[in-house]
C-alpha positions, 0 to 999 in steps of 0.5 A: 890377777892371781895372788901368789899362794902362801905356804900352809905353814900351820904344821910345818916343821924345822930340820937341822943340819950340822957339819959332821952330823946326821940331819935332825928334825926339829919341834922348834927353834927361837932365836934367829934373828938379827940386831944392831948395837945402838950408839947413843952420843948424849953431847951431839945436840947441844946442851938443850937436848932432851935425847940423846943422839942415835946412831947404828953400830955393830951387828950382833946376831942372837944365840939359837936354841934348837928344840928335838925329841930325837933323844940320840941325836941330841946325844951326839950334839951333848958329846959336842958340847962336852968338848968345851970342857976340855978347853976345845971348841970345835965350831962347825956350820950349821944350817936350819931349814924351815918347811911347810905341811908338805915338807917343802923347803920354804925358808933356810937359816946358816949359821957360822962357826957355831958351837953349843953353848947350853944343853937342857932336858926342857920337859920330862913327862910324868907317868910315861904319857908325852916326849921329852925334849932336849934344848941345844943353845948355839952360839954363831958368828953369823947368821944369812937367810935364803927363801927358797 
């Protein structure tokens, strides 16, 4: 019996789509992950308890940061960013898709009413040799995969 191929997914590359905005293609993201909050009750064994009680609280899911070196849309998402200061947010869904050497969907994370929380110049390079590169933090309300 035959094993399922994985995907080669040494090269592969992440795209971002936000509403309202052109897709952007990504040199990395961190962040999307899942957690949940730990309720410790000490008092629930008893006086001889040398650990507290644990129990699952609520989900929280981690801010995003979406890393890209296409320095005009990162422009567009600064604009975004700029609202904040003038006590708007304007939250939109947002989706980042992983795929592999073949540019192949291979995994998709959604994101819920996000909105930038942080912007960065991450790296300048020196001499003119390398990219710069532009660091967005988003902040969600929730996260759901889908494997494709």
């Amino acid at each position: 019996m035959a094993l399922p191929r994985m995907p080669d997914l040494s090269t592969g590359n992440f795209l971002v789509q936000i509403d309202g905005y052109e897709v952007m293609s990504l040199s990395a993201v961190t962040g999307l992950g899942f957690e949940v909050q730990v309720l410790e009750d000490p008092e629930s064994r008893g006086s001889g308890a040398q650990a507290a009680h644990r129990a699952p609280g609520v989900n929280k899911v981690t801010t995003v940061t979406l890393s890209t070196m296409e320095l005009e849309k990162a422009a567009i998402l600064g604009v975004w960013r700029n609202e904040i200061e003038n006590g708007q947010v304007t939250r939109k869904n947002a989706s980042v898709i992983m795929r592999d050497s073949a540019s192949a969907p291979v995994m998709q994370f959604d994101l819920v009413e996000a909105w930038p929380s942080a912007i960065a110049i991450n790296s300048v390079p020196q001499a003119g040799e390398g990219w710069i590169q532009i660091d967005v933090t988003l902040v969600h309300e929730g996260l759901s995969r889908k494997v494709f």
